[in-house]
Each structure stands twice: as structure tokens, then as C-alpha cells.
ZALUMMAR-272091 format. One record per residue (C-alpha): residue number from 1; x negated, y, z negated. Coordinates in steps of 0.25 Angstrom, whole numbers, plus 5000, padded with zeros to 4 digits. Each point is the difference from the previous one (the first is absolute). Layout:
N
<n=NUM, x=X, y=Y, z=Z>
...
***
This chain:
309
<n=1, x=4542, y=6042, z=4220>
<n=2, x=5008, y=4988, z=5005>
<n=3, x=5008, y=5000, z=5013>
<n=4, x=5008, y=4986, z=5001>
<n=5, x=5014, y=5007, z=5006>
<n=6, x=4996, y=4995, z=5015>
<n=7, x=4994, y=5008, z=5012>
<n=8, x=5005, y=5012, z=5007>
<n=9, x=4995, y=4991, z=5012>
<n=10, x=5005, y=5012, z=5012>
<n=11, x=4996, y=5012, z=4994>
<n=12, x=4987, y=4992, z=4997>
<n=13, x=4997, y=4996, z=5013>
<n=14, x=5006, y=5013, z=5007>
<n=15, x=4993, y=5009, z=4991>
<n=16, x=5012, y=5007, z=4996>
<n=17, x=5005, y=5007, z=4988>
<n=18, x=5001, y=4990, z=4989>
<n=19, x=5014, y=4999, z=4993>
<n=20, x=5004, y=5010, z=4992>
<n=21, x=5001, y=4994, z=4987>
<n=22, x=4985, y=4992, z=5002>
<n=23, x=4994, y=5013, z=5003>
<n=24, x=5009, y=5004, z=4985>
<n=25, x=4997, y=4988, z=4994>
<n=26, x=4983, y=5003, z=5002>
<n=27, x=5000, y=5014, z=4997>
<n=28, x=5008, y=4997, z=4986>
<n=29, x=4989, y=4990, z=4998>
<n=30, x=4989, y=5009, z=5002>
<n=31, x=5006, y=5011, z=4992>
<n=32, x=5001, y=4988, z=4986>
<n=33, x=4985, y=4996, z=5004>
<n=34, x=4991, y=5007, z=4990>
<n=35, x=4988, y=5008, z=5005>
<n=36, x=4987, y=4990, z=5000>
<n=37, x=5006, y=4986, z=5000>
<n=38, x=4995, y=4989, z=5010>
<n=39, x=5011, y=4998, z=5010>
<n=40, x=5004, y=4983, z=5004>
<n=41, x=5009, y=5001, z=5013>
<n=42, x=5007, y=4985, z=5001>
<n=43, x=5008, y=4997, z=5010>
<n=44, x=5008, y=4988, z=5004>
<n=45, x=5001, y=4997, z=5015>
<n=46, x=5008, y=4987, z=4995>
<n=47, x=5014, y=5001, z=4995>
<n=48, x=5004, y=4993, z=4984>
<n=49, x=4999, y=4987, z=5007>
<n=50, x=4985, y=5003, z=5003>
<n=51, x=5002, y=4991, z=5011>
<n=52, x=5007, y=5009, z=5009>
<n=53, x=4996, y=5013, z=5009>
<n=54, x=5006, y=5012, z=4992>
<n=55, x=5013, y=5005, z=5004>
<n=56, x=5002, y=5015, z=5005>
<n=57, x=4997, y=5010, z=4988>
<n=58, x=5012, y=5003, z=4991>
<n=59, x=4995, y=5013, z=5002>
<n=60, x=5005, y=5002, z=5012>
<n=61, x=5014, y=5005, z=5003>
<n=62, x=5008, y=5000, z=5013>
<n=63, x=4990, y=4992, z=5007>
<n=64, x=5008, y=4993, z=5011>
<n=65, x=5004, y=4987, z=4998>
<n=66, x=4994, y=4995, z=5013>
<n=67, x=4986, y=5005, z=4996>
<n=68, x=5000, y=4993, z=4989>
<n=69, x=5004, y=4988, z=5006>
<n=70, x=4990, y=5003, z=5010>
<n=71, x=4988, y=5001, z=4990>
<n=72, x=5008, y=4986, z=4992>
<n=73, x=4997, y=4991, z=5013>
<n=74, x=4985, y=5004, z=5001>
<n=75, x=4990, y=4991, z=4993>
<n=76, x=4992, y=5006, z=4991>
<n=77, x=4988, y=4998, z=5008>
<n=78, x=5005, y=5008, z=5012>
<n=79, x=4991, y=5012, z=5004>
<n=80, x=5011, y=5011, z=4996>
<n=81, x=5002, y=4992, z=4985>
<n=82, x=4986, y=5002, z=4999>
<n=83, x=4998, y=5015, z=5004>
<n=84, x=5014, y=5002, z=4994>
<n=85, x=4993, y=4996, z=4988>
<n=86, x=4986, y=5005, z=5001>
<n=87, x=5008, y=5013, z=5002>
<n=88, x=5007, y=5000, z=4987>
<n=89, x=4988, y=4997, z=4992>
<n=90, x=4994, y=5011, z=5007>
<n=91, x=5011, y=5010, z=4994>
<n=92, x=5002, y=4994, z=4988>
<n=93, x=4985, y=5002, z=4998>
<n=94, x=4998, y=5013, z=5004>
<n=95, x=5011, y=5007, z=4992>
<n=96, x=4996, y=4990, z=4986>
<n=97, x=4985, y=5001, z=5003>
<n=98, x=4997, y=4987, z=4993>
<n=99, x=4988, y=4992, z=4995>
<n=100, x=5004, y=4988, z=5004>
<n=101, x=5011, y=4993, z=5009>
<n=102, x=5006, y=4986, z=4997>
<n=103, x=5006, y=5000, z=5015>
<n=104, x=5005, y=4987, z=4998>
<n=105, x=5007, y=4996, z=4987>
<n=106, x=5001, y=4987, z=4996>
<n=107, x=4995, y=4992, z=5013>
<n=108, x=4997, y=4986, z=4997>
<n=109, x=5016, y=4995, z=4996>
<n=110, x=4998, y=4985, z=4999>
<n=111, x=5014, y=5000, z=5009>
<n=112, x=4995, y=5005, z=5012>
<n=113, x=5002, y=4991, z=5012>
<n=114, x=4988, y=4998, z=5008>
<n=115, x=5003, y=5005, z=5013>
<n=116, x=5005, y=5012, z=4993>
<n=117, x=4989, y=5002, z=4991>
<n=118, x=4991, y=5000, z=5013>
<n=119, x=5006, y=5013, z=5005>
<n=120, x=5001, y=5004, z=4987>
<n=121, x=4984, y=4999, z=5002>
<n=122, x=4998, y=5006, z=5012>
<n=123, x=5008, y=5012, z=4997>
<n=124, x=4991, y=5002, z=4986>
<n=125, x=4986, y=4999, z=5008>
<n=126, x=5007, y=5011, z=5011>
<n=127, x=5004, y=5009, z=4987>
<n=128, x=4987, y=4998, z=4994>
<n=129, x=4991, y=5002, z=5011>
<n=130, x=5008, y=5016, z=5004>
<n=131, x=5000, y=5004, z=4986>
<n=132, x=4987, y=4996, z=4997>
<n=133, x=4996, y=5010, z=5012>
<n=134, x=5008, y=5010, z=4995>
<n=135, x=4998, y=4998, z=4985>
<n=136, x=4984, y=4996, z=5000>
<n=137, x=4997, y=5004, z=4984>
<n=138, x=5014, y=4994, z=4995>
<n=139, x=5000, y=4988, z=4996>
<n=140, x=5010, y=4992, z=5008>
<n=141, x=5006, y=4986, z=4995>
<n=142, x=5014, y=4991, z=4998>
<n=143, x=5005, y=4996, z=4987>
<n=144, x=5000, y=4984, z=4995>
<n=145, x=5011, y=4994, z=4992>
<n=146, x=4992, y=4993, z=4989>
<n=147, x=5007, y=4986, z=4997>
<n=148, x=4996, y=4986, z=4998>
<n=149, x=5006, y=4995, z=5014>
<n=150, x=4988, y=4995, z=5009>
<n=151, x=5009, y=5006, z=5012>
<n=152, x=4999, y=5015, z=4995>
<n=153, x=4982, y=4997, z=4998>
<n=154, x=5000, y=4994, z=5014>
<n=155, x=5007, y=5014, z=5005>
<n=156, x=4993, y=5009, z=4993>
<n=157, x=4986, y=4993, z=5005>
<n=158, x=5005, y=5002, z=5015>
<n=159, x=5002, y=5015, z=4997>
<n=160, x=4986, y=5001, z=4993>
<n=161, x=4995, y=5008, z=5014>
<n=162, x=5011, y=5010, z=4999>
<n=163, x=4998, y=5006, z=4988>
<n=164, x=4988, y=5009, z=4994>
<n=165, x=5006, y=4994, z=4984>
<n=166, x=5005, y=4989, z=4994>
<n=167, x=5013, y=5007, z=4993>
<n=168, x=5008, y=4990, z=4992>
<n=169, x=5016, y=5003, z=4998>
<n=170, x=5003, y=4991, z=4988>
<n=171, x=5012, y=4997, z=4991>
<n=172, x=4996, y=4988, z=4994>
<n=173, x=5011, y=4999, z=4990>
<n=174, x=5008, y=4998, z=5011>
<n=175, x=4993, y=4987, z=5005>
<n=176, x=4989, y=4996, z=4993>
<n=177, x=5001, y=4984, z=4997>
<n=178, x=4997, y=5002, z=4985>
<n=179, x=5013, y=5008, z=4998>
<n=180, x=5008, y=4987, z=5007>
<n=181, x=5008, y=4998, z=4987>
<n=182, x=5001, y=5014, z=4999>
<n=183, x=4987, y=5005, z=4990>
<n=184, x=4992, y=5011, z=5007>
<n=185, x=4990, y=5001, z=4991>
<n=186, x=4986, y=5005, z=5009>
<n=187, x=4991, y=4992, z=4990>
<n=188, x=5007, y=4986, z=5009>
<n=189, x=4998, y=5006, z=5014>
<n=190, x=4990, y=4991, z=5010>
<n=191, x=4985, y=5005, z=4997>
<n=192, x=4998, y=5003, z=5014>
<n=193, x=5014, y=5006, z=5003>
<n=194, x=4993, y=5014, z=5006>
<n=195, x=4987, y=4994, z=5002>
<n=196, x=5004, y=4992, z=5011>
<n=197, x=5004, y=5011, z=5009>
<n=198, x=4989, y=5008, z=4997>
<n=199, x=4990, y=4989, z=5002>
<n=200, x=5007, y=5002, z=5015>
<n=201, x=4990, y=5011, z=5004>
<n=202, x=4989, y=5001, z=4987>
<n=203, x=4993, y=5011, z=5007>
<n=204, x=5013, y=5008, z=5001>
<n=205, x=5006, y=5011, z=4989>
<n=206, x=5011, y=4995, z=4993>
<n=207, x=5011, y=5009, z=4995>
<n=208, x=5015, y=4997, z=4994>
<n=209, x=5011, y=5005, z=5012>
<n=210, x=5008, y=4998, z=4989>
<n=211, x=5008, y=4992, z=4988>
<n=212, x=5004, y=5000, z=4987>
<n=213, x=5007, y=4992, z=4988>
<n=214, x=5014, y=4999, z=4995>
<n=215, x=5001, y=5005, z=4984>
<n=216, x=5014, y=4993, z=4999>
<n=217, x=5006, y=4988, z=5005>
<n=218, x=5002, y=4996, z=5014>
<n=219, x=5016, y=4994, z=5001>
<n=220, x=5003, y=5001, z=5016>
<n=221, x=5009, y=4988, z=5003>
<n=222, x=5001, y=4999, z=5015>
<n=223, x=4985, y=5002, z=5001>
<n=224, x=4998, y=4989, z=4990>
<n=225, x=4992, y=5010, z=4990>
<n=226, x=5000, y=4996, z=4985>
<n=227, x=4988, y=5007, z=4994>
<n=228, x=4997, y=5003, z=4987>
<n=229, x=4991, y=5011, z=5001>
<n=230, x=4995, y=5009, z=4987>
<n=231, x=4992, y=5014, z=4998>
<n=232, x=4990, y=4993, z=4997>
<n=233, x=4997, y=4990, z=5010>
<n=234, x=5002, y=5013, z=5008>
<n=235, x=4988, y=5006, z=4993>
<n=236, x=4992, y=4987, z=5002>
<n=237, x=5004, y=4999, z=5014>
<n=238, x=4994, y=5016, z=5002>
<n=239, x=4988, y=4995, z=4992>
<n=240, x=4996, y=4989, z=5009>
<n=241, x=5001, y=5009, z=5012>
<n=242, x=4992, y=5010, z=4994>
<n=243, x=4989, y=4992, z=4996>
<n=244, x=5001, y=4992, z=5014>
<n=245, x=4999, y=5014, z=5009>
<n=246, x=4987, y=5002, z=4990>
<n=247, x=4995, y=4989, z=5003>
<n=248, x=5002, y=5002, z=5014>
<n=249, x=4997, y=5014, z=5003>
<n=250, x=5015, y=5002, z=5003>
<n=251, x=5003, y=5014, z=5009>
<n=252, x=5013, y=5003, z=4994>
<n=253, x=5010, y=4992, z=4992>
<n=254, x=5017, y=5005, z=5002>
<n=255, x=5009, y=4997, z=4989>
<n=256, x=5015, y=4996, z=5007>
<n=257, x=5008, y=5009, z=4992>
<n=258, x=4995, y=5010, z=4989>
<n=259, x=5014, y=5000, z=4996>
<n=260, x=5011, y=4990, z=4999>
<n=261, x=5011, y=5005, z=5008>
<n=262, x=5014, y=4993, z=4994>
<n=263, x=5006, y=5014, z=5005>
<n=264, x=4997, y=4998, z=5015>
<n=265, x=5004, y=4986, z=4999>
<n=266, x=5014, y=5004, z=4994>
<n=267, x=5003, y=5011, z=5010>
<n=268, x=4994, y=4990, z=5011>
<n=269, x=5013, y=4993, z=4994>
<n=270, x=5010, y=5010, z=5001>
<n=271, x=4996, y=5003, z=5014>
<n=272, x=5002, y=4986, z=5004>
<n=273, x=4985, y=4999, z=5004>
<n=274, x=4993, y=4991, z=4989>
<n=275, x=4994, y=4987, z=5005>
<n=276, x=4995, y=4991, z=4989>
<n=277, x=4986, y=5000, z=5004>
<n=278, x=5000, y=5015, z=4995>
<n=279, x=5001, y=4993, z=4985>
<n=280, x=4987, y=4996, z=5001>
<n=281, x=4992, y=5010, z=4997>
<n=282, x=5010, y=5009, z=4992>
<n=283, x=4991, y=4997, z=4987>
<n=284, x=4987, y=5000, z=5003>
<n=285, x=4998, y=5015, z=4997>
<n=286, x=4990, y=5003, z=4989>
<n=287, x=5012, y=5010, z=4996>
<n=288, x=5013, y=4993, z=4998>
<n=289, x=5011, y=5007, z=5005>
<n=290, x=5003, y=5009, z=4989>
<n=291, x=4985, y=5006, z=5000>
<n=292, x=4994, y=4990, z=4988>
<n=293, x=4986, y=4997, z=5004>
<n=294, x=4997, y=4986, z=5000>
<n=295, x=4988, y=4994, z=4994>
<n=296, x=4994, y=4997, z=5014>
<n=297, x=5002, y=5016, z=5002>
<n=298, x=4987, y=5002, z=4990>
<n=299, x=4993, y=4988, z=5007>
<n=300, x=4999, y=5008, z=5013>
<n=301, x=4998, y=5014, z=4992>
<n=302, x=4987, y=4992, z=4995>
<n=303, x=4995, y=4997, z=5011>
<n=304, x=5003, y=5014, z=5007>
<n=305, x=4988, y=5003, z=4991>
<n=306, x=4990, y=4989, z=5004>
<n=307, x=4989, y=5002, z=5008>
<n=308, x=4998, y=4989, z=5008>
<n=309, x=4985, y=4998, z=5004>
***
């Protein structure tokens, strides 16, 4: 269950009704969640740009315009952002019962200023520390943006007392140096390009927040994307994974999507709401989008059916 549509921050904090269509959105959740299955709760404290406090939940309707302003001008670090937050966790947690809880998604941006990234810090040891006294058996961590740039390793490392996991979130075809002329054939990728974050912390559970692999070819001009990507690459891709999370003892792996979804992007379009960083994962789906399995589909049936020792 991934929450990345901002914070109701009042309602939060007050400890009010949450918004309507929040409280319809989690209960249509929990009525497609099957009986028996390990729940993942993510949410993102950050907005897209991973470098900014998330906005007020789009969720919410009728909020005044000067609370939301309000909440806008606080740092994320301020005591009521904190418990504002903490809160929502609390919710979300208590209506999805989850396993585990990413409470902050993709943390370590390379782009992060410093003095911002400080507060940044603060507020996640403030998180942690309420959650951890509320959650004691649920493992608690952030999420790391896998990448080559010593500026996300360097981030990640300051956050390694913040988090009971290391959980990687990795697109690699995205920005792996080995796909610079556009081949994003796994077999090329740096030997240590998920050891390195994991080397962070040896001693702590490793687990894939999420990622995946385009099956077709990655054309988004003004984002400088020209990648040729293949189902078969995709497949290798899943397979390096899976043999790296055995290795490792992974918790849990999340595929991001099972599907590709050309339909959301079109009516994304026709609504006047797509932004071209929606085309990044439209095919990464081990189903394309008229329901043909890939063969990275049967890759991760098979190992559904290992035991891992």
C-alpha cells in the first residue's frame, strides 16, 4: 500500500476525521487485499521532488486555503509536522495492519541541500523514535534510491540510525552508467551497484522498497530518456535481483507495477494531468497492457515456489 498523494496534515495533528475519500480510498484497498497476504505500508513524507516536505493530501477537500498555507510555511522539522505525521502513520497502520512500514520513501536524493537535509534528519529521528514506541515488533525503516552518485551513498549512510532495514527503491534502467548510450542490458551494470548500499549496515535486513524494469523502449525527450529496454533484459534484470535478495536474506521484494498501465496514462492525458515522468514505468509490468504475460512473469512464479534456506 503506497501512500505518495501528500499529508492531511490538520486532520492529522487535530485527530479529526480524515477526508472522506482517504477513508474510501483505504477501505476499497482493504476490500481488493486478499485474505493471508503480508501487508507493505510506504508512505512518502517528501513530495515527487524527494527534496521537499509533502504538500497537504489531495485527499483532502474544502481544506481552507489558509491552513494549508499554514502547514506550507512550517519546516518539516517543526514539532506539529512531526506529530502531524506520526499520527498518519498511526491511521494508515491501524486500518492496513501491515508487516512492515517504509515511512520514508526514497530519502537519500543526491539533490538535497544541506541545511535542508539536516532538518530533513531531524524530523526522521523524531518519526522514528514515536513510532518505534508505538510499533515495537514492526519493523520500521526509509527507503534508499539505489544509484551510482556518491551524494545518494553519502545520504543514505547518515540515515543508517533511522531505519531497522536497508530497503532499496531501484530503477536502474533509468540511470545506471552502462545504459549511457542507451543499452540496459543488466549483464553491464557496476558489480557492486546494490552491494554498496547494503555494505551500509551488514548487520541490518535488506529488502527491495521497490523497482522494476521496462520491457519496451524508453523515448521521453524532455527528460532526456532514450532507452532501449527488451523483455528480456527485463527478465535478466528480475533474475539478478532474485538471486541478489537470496543471497542476502531479503525480507520482501515489490515488483513497481504487475501491469503496464498504457490506459491510466491515456486518460492521465485526456484529463489534462499526465506529467512525463508517469511514462517511466508504464512498461515495466510483467503483464503488458493487454494481459500477455511476459517472460519475467514466470521468472517470479518460479521463485514464488523456492524455499529459501
Amino acid at each position: 500500500h503506497h501512500f505518495d498523494e501528500g499529508i492531511p496534515y490538520e486532520e492529522a495533528y487535530l485527530q479529526t476525521p480524515m477526508p472522506q475519500r482517504l477513508q474510501q480510498e483505504i477501505q476499497n484497498r482493504l476490500t481488493k487485499t486478499n485474505a493471508g497476504k503480508k501487508i507493505f505500508l510506504s508512505v512518502a513524507p517528501l513530495d515527487i521532488t524527494r527534496v521537499q516536505k509533502a504538500g497537504y493530501s489531495s485527499y483532502a477537500d474544502n481544506v481552507p486555503a489558509g491552513i494549508i498555507s499554514q502547514w506550507a510555511q512550517l519546516p518539516v522539522n517543526d514539532p506539529k509536522v512531526v506529530s502531524a505525521y506520526v499520527n498518519y502513520i498511526i491511521y494508515l497502520a491501524d486500518q492496513l495492519n501491515p508487516d512492515f512500514i517504509n515511512y520514508g520513501v526514497e530519502s537519500n536524493a543526491f539533490a538535497w541541500d544541506a541545511a535542508a537535509f539536516s532538518l530533513y534528519k531531524d524530523f526522521l529521528s523524531k518519526v522514528y523514535q514515536q513510532l518505534k514506541q508505538h510499533y515495537p515488533t514492526i519493523p520500521l525503516f526509509v527507503s534508499f534510491m539505489a544509484g551510482e552518485d556518491n551524494r545518494l551513498l553519502n545520504n543514505a549512510a547518515q540515515l543508517i540510525s533511522y531505519t531497522d532495514y536497508i530497503a532499496i527503491s531501484a530503477y536502474p534502467y533509468t540511470n545506471v552508467s552502462s545504459s549511457a548510450n542507451g543499452n540496459t542490458d543488466p549483464s553491464l551494470f557496476p558489480s557492486n551497484y546494490f552491494s554498496r548500499y547494503t555494505d551500509l549496515a551488514p548487520d541490518k535486513p535488506i529488502g527491495f522498497a521497490e523497482t522494476s524494469y521496462a520491457a519496451e523502449d524508453l523515448n521521453i525527450p524532455s527528460l532526456g530518456m532514450n532507452k532501449h529496454c527488451t523483455e528480456q533484459w527485463q527478465q535478466a534484470y528480475l533474475q539478478l535481483i532474485c538471486n541478489f535478495c537470496k543471497e542476502h536474506r531479503a525480507k520482501f521484494l515489490i515488483w513497481f507495477c504487475h501491469q503496464d498501465y498504457d490506459a491510466l496514462d491515456l486518460y492521465f492525458i485526456q484529463q489534462g494531468l499526465y506529467i512525463d515522468l508517469m511514462g517511466f514505468w508504464e512498461d515495466t509490468g510483467l503483464i503488458d497492457e493487454n494481459g500477455r504475460t511476459r517472460p519475467a512473469y514466470q521468472t517470479w512464479l518460479e521463485w514464488q515456489q523456492k524455499k529459501i534456506e
